[in-house]
C-alpha positions as a LaTeX table, in Angstrom:
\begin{tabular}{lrrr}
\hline
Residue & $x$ (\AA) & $y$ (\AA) & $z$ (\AA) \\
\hline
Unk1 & 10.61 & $-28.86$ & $-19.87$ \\
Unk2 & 12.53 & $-25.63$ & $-18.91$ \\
Unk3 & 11.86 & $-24.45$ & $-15.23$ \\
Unk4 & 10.50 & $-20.62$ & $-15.07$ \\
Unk5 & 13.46 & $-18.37$ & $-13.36$ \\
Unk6 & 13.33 & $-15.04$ & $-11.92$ \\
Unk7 & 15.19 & $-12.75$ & $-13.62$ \\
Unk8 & 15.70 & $-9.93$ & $-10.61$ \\
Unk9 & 13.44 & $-7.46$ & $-8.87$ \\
Unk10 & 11.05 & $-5.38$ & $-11.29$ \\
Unk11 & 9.76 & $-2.54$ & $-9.14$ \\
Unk12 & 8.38 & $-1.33$ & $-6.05$ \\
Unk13 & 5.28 & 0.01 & $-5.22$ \\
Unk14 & 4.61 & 2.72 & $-2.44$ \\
Unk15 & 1.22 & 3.93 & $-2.10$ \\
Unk16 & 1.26 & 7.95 & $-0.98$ \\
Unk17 & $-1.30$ & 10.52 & $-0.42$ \\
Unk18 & 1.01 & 13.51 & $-1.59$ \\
Unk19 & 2.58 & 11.40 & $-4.89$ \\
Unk20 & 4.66 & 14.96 & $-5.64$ \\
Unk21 & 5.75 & 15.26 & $-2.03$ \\
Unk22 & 7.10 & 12.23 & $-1.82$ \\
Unk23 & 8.82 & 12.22 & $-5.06$ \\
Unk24 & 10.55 & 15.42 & $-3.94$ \\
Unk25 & 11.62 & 13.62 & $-0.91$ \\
Unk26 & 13.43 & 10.25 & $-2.91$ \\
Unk27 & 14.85 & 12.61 & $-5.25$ \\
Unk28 & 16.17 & 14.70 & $-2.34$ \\
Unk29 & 17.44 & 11.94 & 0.20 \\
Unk30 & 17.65 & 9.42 & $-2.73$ \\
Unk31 & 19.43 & 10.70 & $-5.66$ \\
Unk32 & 16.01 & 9.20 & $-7.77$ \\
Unk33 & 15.23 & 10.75 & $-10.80$ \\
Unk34 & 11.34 & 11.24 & $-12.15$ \\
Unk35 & 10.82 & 9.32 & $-15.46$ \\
Unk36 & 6.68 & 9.18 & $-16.00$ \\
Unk37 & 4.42 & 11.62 & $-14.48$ \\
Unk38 & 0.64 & 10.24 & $-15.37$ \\
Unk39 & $-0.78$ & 13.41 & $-14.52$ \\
Unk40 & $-4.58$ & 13.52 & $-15.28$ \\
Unk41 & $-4.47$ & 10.18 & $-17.53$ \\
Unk42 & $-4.77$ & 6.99 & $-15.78$ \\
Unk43 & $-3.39$ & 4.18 & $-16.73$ \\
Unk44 & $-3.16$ & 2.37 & $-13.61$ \\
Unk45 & $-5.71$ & 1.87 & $-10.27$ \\
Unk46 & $-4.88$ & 5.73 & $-9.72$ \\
Unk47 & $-2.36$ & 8.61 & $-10.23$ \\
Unk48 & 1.05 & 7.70 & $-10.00$ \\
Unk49 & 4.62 & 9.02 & $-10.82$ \\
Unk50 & 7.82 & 6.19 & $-11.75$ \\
Unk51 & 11.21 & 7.17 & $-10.13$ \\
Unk52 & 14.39 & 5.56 & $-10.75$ \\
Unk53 & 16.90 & 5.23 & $-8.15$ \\
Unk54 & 19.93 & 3.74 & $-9.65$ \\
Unk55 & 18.70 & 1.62 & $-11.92$ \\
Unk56 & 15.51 & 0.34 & $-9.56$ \\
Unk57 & 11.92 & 1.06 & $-10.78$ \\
Unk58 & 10.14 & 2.86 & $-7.80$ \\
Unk59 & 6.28 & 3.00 & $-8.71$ \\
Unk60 & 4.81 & 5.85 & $-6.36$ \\
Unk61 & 0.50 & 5.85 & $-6.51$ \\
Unk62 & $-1.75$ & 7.79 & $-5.00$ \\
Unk63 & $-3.95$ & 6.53 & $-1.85$ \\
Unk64 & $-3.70$ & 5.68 & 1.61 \\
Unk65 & $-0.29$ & 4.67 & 2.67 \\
Unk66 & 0.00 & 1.99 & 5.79 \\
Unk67 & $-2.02$ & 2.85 & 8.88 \\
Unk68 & 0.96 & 2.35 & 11.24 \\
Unk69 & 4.84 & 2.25 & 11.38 \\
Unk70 & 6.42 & $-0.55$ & 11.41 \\
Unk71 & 10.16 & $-2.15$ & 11.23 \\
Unk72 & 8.90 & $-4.26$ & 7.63 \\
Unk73 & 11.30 & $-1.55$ & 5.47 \\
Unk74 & 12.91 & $-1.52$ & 2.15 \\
Unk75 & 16.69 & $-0.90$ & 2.53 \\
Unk76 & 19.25 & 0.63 & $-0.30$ \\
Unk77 & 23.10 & $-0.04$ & $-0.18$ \\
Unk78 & 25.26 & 3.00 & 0.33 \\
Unk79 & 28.66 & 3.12 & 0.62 \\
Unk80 & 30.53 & 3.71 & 3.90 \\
Unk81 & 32.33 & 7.47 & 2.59 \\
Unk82 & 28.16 & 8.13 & 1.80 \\
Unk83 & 27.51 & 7.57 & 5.32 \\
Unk84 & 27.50 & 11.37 & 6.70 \\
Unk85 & 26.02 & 12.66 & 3.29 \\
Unk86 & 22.93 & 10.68 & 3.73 \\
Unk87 & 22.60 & 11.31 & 7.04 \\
Unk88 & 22.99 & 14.97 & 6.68 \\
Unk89 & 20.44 & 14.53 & 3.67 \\
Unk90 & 18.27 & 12.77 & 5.77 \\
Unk91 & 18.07 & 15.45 & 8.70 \\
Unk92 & 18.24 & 18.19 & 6.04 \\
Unk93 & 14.85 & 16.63 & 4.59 \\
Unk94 & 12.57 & 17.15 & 8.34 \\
Unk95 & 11.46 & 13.66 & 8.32 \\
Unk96 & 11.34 & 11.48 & 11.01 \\
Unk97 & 15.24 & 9.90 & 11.26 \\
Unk98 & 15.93 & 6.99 & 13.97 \\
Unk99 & 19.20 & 6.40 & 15.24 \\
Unk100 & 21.32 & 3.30 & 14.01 \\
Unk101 & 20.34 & 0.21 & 16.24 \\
Unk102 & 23.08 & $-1.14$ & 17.90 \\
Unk103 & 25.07 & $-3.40$ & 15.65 \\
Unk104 & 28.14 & $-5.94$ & 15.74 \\
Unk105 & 31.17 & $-4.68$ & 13.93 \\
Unk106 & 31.88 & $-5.87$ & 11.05 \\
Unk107 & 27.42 & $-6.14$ & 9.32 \\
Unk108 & 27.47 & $-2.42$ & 8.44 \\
Unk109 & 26.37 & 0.54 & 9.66 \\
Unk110 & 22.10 & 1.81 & 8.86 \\
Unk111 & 20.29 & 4.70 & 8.70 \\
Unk112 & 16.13 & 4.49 & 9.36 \\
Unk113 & 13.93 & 7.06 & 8.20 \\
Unk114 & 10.24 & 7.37 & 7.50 \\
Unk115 & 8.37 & 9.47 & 4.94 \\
Unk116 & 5.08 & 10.59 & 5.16 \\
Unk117 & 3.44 & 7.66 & 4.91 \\
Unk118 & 4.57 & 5.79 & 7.53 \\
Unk119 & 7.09 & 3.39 & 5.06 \\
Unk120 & 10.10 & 2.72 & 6.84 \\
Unk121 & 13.48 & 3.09 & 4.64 \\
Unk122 & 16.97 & 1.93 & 5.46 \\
Unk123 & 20.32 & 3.10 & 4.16 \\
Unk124 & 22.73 & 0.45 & 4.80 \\
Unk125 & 26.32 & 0.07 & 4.07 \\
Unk126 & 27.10 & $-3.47$ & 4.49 \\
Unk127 & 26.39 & $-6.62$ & 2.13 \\
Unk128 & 24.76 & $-9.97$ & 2.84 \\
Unk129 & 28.07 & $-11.49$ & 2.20 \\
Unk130 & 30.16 & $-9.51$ & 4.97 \\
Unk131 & 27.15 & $-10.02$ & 7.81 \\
Unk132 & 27.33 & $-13.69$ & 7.07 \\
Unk133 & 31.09 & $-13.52$ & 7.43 \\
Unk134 & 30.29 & $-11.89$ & 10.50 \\
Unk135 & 27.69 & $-14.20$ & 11.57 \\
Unk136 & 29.78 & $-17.11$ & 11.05 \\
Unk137 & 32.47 & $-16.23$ & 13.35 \\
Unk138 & 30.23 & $-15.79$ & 16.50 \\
\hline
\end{tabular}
């Protein structure tokens, strides 16, 4: 018997009451790119546009995003020369930017920001492998 695998992360979903606005904003901050608009035809549960950011399927639909803010947030690798572009993208875009929380050298650096509908995203520069590196020494 073969044992079922994973093959990798298929797309995420972010429910938004302005689907346009928010498309706007990821290709803005982002660098996504629109690839399916449903328009009036439904396929789905309800209007939705797919985005591409790199290669990652980004599903927005249209409803009620979460009630509140919170720190549960999906975060994107950037690389550290990117660092002052984003950010400057980021402030450029009005949207609610947090500082960096204070870090240890060496586990990268982050940018927070939230869209409209209160999801929290997370531009980080730093890999799993160098913050367990970093982790390890103390």
């Amino acid at each position: 018997m073969q044992l079922s695998m994973i093959e990798g992360l298929s797309h995420l979903t972010f429910v938004v009451r302005d689907i346009a606005r928010t498309a706007r904003l990821f290709e803005q901050v982002l660098d996504a790119r629109e690839v399916y608009d449903s328009g009036p035809r439904g396929f789905s549960i309800s209007p939705e546009k797919f985005l591409l950011i790199g290669e990652l399927w980004i599903a927005l639909m249209q409803g009620d995003g979460p009630a509140e803010r919170s720190y549960r947030h999906v975060a994107f690798k950037i690389a550290e020369a990117d660092f002052d572009d984003y950010a400057a993208r980021i402030a450029a875009a009005g949207i609610d930017f947090r500082p960096p929380r204070p870090r240890v050298e060496g586990e990268g650096r982050s940018l927070y920001f939230y869209d409209f509908d209160n999801h929290l995203f997370e531009l980080h520069t730093g890999t799993l492998a160098e913050r367990l590196a970093r982790y390890a020494r103390g």
